[in-house]
Jmol script that loads the backbone (N, CA, C; Angstrom):
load data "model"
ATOM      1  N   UNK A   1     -71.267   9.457  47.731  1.00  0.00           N
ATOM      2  CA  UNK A   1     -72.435  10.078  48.311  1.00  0.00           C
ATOM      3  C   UNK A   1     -73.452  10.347  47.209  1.00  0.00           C
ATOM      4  N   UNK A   2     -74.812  10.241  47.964  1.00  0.00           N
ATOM      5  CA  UNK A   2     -76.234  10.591  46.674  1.00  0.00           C
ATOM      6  C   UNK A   2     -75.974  12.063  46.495  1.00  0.00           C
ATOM      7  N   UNK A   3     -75.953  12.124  45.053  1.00  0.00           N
ATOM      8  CA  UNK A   3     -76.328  13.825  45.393  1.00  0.00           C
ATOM      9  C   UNK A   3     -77.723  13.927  44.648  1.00  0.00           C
ATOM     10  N   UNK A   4     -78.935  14.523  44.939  1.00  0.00           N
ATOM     11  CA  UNK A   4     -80.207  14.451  44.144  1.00  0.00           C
ATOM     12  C   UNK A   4     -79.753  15.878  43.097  1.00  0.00           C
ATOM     13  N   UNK A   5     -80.430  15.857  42.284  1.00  0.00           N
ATOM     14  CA  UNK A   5     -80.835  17.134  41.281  1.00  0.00           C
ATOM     15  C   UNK A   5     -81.631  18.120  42.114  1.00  0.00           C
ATOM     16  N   UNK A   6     -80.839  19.714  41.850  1.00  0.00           N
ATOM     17  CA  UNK A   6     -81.917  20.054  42.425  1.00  0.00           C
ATOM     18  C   UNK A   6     -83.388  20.305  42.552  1.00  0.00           C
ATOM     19  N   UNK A   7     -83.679  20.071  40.913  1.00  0.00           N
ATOM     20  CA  UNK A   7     -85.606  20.345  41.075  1.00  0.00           C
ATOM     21  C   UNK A   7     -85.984  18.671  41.211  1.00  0.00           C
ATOM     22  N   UNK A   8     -85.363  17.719  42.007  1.00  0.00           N
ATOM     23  CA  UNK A   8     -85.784  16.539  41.437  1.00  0.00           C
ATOM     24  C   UNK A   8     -86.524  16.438  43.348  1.00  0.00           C
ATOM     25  N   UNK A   9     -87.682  16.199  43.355  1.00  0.00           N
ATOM     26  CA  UNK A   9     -88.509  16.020  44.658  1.00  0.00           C
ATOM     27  C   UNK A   9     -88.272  15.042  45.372  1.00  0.00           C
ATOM     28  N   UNK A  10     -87.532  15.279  46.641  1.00  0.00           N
ATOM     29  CA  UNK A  10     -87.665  13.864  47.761  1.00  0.00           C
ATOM     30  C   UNK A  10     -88.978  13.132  48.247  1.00  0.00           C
ATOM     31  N   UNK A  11     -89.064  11.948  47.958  1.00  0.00           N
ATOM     32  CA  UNK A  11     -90.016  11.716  48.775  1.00  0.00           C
ATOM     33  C   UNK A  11     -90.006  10.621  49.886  1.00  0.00           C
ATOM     34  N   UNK A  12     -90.516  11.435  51.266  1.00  0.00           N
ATOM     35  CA  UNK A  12     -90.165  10.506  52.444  1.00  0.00           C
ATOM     36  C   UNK A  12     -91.748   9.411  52.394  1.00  0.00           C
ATOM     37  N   UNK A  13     -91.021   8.083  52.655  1.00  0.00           N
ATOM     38  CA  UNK A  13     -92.216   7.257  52.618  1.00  0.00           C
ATOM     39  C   UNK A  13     -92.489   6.750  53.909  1.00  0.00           C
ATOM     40  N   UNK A  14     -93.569   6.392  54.582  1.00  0.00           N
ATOM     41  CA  UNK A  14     -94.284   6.060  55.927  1.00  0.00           C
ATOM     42  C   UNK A  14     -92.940   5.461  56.619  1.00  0.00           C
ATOM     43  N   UNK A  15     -92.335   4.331  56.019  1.00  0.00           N
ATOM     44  CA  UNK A  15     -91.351   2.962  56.439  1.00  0.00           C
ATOM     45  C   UNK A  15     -89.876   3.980  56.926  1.00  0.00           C
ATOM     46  N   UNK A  16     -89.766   4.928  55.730  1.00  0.00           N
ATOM     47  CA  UNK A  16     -88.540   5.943  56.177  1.00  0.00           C
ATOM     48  C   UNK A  16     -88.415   6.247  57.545  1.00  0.00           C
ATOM     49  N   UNK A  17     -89.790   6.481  57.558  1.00  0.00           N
ATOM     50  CA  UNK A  17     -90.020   7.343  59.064  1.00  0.00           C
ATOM     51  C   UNK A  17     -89.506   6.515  60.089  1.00  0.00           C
ATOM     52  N   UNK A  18     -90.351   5.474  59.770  1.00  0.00           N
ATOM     53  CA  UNK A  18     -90.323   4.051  60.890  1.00  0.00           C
ATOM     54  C   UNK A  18     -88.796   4.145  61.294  1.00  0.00           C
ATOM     55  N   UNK A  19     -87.640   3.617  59.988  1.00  0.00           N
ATOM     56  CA  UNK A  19     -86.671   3.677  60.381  1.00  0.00           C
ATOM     57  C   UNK A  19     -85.744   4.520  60.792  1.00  0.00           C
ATOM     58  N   UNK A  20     -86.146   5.819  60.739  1.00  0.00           N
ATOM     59  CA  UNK A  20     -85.365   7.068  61.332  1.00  0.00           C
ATOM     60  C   UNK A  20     -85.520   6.981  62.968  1.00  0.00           C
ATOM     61  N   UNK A  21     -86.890   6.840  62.998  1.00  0.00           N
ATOM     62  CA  UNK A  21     -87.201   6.368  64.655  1.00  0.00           C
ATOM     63  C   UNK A  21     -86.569   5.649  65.151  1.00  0.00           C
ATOM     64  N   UNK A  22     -86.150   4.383  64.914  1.00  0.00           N
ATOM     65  CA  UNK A  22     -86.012   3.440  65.207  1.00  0.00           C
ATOM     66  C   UNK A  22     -84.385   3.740  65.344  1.00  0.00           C
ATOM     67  N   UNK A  23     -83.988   4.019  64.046  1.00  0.00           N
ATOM     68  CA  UNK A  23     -82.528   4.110  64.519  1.00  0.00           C
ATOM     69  C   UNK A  23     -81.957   5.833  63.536  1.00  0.00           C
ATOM     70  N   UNK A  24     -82.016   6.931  63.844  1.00  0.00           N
ATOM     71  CA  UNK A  24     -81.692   7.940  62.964  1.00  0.00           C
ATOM     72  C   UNK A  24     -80.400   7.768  61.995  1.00  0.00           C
ATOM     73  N   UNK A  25     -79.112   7.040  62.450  1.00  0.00           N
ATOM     74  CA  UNK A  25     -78.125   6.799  62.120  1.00  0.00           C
ATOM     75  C   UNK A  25     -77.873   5.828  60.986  1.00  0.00           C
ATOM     76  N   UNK A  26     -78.971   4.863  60.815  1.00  0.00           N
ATOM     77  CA  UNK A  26     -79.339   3.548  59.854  1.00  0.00           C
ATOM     78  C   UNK A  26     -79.769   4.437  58.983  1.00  0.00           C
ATOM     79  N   UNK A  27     -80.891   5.154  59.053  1.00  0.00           N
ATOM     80  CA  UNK A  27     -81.293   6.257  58.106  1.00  0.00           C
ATOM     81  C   UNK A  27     -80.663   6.477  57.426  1.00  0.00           C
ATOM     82  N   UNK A  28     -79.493   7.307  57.983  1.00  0.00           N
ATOM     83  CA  UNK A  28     -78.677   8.340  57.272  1.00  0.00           C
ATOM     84  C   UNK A  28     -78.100   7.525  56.359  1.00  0.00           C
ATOM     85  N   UNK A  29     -77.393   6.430  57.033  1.00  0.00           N
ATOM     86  CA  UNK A  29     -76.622   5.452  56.346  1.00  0.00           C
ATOM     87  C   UNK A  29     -77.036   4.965  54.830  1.00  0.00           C
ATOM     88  N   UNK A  30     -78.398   4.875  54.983  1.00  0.00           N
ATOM     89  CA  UNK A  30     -78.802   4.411  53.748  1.00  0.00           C
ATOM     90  C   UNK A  30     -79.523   5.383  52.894  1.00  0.00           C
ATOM     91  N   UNK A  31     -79.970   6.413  53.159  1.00  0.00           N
ATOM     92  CA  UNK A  31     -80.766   7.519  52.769  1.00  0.00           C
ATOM     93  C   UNK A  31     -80.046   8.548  52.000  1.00  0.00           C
ATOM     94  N   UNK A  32     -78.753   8.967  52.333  1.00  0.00           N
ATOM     95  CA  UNK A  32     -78.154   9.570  52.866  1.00  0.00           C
ATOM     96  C   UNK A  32     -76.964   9.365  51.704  1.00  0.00           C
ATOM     97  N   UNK A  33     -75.639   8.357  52.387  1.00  0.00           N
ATOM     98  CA  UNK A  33     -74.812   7.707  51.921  1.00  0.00           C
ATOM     99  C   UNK A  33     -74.875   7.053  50.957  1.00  0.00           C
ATOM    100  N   UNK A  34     -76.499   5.682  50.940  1.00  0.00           N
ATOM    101  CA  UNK A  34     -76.534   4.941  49.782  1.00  0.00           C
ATOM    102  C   UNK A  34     -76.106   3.659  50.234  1.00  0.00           C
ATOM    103  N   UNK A  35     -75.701   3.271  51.600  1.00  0.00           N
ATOM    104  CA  UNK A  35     -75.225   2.320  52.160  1.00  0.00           C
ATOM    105  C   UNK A  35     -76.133   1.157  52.090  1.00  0.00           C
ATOM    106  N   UNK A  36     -76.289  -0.184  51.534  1.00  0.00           N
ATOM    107  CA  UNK A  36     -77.357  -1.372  51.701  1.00  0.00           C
ATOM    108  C   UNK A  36     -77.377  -1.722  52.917  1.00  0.00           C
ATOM    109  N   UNK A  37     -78.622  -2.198  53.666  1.00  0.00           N
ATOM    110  CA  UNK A  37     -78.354  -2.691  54.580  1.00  0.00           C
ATOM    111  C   UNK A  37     -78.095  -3.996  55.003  1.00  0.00           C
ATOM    112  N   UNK A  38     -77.288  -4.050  55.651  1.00  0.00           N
ATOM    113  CA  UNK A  38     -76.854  -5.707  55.923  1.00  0.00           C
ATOM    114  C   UNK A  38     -77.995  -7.106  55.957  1.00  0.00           C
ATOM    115  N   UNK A  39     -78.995  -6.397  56.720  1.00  0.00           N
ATOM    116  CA  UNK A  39     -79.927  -7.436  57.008  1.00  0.00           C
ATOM    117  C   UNK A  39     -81.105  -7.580  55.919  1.00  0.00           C
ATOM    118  N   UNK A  40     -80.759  -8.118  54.691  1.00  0.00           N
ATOM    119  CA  UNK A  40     -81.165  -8.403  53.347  1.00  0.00           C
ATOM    120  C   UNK A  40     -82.117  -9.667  53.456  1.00  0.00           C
ATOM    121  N   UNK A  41     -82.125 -10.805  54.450  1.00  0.00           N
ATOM    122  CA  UNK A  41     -82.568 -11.688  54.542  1.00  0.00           C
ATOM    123  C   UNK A  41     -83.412 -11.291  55.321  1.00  0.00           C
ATOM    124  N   UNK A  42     -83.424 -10.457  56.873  1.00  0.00           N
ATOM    125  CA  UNK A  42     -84.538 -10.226  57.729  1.00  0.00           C
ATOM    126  C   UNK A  42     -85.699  -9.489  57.195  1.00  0.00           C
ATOM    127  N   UNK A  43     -85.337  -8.595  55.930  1.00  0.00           N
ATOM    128  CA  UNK A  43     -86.071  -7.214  55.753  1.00  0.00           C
ATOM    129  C   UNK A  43     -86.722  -8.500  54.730  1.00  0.00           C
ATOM    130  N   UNK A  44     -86.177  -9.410  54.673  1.00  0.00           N
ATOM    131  CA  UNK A  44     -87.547 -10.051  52.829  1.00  0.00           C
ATOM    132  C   UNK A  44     -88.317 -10.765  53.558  1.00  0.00           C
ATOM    133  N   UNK A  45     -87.831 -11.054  55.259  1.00  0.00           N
ATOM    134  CA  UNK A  45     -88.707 -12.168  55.685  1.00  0.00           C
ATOM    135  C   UNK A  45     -89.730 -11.239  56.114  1.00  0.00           C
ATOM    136  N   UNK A  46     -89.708  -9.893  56.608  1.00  0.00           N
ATOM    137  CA  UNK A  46     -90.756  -9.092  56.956  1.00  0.00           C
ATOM    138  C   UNK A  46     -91.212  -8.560  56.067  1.00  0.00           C
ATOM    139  N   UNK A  47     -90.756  -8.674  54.931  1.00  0.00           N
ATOM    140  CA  UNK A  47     -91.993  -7.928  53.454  1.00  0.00           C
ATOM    141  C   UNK A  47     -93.114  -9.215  53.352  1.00  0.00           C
ATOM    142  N   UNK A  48     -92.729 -10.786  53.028  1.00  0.00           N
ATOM    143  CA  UNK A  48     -93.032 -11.627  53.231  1.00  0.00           C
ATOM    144  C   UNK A  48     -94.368 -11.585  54.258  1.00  0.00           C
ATOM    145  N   UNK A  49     -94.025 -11.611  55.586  1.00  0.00           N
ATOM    146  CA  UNK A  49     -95.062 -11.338  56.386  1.00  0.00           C
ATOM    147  C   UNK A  49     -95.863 -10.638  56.204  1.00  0.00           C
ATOM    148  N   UNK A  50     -95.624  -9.108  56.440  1.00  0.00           N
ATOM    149  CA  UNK A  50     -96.235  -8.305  55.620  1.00  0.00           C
ATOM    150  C   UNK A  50     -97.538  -8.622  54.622  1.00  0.00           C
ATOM    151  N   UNK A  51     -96.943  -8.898  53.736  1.00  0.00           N
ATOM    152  CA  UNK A  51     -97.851  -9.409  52.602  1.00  0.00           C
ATOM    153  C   UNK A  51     -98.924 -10.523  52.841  1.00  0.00           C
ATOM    154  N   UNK A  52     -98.377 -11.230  53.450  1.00  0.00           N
ATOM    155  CA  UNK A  52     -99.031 -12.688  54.349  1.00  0.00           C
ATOM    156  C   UNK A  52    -100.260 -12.481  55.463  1.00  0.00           C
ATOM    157  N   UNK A  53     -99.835 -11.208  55.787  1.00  0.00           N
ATOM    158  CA  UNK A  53    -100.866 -10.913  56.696  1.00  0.00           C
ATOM    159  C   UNK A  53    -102.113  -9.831  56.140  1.00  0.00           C
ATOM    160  N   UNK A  54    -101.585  -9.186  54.951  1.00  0.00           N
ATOM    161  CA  UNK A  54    -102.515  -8.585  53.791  1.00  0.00           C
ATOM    162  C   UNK A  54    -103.322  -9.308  53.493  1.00  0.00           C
ATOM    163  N   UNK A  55    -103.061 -10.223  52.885  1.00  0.00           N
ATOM    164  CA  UNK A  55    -104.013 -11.681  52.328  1.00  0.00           C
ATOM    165  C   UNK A  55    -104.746 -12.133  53.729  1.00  0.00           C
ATOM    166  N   UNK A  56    -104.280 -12.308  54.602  1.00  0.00           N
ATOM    167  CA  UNK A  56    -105.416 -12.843  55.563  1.00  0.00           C
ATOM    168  C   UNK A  56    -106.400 -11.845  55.926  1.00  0.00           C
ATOM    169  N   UNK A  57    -106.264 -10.751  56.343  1.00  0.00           N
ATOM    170  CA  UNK A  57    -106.997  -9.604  56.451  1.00  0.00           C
ATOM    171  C   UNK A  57    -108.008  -9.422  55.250  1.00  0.00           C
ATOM    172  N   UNK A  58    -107.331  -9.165  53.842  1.00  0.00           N
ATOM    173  CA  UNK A  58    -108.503  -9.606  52.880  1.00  0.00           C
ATOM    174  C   UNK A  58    -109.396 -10.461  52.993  1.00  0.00           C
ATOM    175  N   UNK A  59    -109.492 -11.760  53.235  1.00  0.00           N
ATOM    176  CA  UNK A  59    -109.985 -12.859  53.579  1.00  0.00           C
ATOM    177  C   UNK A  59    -110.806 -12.319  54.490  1.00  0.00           C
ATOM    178  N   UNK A  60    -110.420 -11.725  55.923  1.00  0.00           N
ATOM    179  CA  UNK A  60    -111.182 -11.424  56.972  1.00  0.00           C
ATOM    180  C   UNK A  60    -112.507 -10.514  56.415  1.00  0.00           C
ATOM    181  N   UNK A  61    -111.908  -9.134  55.535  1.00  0.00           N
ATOM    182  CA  UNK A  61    -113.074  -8.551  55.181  1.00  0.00           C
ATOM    183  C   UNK A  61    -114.121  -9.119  54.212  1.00  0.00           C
ATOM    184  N   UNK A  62    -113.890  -9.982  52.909  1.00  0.00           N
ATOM    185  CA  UNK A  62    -114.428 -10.858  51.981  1.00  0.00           C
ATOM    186  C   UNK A  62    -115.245 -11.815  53.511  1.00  0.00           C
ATOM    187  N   UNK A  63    -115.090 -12.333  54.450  1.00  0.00           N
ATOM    188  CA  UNK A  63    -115.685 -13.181  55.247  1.00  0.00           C
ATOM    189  C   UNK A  63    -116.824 -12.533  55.817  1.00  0.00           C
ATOM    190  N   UNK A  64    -116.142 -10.949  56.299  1.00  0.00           N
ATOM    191  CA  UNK A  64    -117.518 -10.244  57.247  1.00  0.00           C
ATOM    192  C   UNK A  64    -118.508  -9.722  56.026  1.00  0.00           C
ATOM    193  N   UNK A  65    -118.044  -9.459  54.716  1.00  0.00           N
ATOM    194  CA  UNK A  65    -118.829  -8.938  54.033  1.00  0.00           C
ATOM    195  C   UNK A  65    -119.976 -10.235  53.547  1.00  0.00           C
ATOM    196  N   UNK A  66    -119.550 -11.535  53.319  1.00  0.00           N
ATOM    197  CA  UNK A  66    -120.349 -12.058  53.388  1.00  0.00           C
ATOM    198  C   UNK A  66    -121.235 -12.640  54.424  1.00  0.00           C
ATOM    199  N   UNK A  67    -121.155 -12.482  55.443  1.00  0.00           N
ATOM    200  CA  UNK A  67    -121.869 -12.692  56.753  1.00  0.00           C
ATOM    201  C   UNK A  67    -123.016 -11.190  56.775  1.00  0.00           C
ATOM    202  N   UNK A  68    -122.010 -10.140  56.556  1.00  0.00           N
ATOM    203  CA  UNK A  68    -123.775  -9.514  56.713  1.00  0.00           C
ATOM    204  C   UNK A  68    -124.464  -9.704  55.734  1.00  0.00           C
ATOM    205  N   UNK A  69    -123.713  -9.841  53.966  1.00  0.00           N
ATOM    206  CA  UNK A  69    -124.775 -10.276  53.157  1.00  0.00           C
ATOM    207  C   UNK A  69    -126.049 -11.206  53.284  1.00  0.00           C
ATOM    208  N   UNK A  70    -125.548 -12.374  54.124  1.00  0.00           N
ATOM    209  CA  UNK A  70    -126.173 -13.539  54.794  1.00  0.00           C
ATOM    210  C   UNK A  70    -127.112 -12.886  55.877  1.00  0.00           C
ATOM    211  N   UNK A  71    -126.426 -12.065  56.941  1.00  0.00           N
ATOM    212  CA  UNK A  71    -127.973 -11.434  57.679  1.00  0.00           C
ATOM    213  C   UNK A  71    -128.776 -10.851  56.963  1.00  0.00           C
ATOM    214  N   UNK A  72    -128.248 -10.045  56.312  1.00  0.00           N
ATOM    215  CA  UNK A  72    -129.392  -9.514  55.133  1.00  0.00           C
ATOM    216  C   UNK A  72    -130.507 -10.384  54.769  1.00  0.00           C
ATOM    217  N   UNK A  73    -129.618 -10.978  53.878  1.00  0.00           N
ATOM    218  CA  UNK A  73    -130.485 -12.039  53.121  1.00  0.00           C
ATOM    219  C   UNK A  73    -131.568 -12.616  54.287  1.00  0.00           C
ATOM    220  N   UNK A  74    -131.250 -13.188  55.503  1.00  0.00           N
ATOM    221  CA  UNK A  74    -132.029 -13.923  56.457  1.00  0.00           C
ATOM    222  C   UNK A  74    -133.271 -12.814  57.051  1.00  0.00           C
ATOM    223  N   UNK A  75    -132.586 -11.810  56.724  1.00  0.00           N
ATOM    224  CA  UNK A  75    -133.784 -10.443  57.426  1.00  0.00           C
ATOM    225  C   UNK A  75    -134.853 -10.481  56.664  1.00  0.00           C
ATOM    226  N   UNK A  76    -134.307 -10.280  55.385  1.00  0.00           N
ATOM    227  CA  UNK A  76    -135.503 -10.806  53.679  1.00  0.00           C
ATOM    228  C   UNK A  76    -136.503 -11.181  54.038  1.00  0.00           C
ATOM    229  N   UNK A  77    -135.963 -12.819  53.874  1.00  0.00           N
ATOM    230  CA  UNK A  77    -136.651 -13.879  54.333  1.00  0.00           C
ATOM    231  C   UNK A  77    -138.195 -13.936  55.520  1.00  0.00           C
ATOM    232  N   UNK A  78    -137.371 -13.445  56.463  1.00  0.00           N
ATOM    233  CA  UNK A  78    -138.061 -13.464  58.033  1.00  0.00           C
ATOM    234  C   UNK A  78    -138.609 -12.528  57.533  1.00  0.00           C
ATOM    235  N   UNK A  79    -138.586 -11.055  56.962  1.00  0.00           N
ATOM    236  CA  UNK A  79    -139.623 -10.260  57.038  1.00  0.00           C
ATOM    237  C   UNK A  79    -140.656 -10.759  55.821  1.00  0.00           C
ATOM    238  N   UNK A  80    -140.476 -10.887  54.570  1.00  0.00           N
ATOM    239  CA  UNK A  80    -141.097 -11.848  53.706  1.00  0.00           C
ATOM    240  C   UNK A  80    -141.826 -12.991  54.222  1.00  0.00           C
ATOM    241  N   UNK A  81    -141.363 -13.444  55.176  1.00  0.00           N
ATOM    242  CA  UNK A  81    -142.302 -14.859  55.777  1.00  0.00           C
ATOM    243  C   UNK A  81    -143.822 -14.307  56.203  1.00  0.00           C
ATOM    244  N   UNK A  82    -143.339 -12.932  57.353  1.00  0.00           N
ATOM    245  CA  UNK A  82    -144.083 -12.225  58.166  1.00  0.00           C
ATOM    246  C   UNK A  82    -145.246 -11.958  56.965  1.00  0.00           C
ATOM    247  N   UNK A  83    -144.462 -10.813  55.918  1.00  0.00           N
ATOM    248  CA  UNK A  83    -146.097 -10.221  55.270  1.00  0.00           C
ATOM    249  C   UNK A  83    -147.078 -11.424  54.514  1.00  0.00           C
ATOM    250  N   UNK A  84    -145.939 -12.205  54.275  1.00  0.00           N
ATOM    251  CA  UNK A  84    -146.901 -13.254  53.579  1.00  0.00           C
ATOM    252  C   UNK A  84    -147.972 -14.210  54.462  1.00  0.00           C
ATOM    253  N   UNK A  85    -147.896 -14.486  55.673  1.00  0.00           N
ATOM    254  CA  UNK A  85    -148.651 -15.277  56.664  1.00  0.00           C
ATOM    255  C   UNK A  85    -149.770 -14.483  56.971  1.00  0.00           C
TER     256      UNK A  85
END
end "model"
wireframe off; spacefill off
backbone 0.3
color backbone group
């Protein structure tokens, strides 16, 4: 069994939570006990994803940020056309 120190601070992280929800008993098991969990291959294919879908989302914001740069820029323009005519 873990035993922590006592001035040494737990800290529960977002994913903990997830899995206490999900299953309280898996928790314990591993939180708790120290137990690995079996599914070593499922949990890398969902960090994997995870990450995979970070990078596209980046991409997404780098895309909208340059699209309004681009309206911008086109607003410039069109109003620049205007005072100059």
């Amino acid at each position: 069994m873990l035993q922590m120190k006592r001035n040494e601070k737990q800290i529960i992280r977002a994913s903990e939570i997830g899995s206490y929800l999900y299953c309280n008993r898996a928790w314990w098991l591993q939180r708790i006990q120290g137990e690995e969990s079996r599914n070593v291959n499922e949990m890398a294919r969902g960090t994997q994803r995870h990450a995979q879908h970070a990078r596209s989302v980046r991409g997404a914001i780098l895309l909208q940020r340059a699209a309004y740069g681009l309206i911008g820029l086109a607003l410039l323009f069109i109003t620049l056309y205007f005072l100059l005519n």
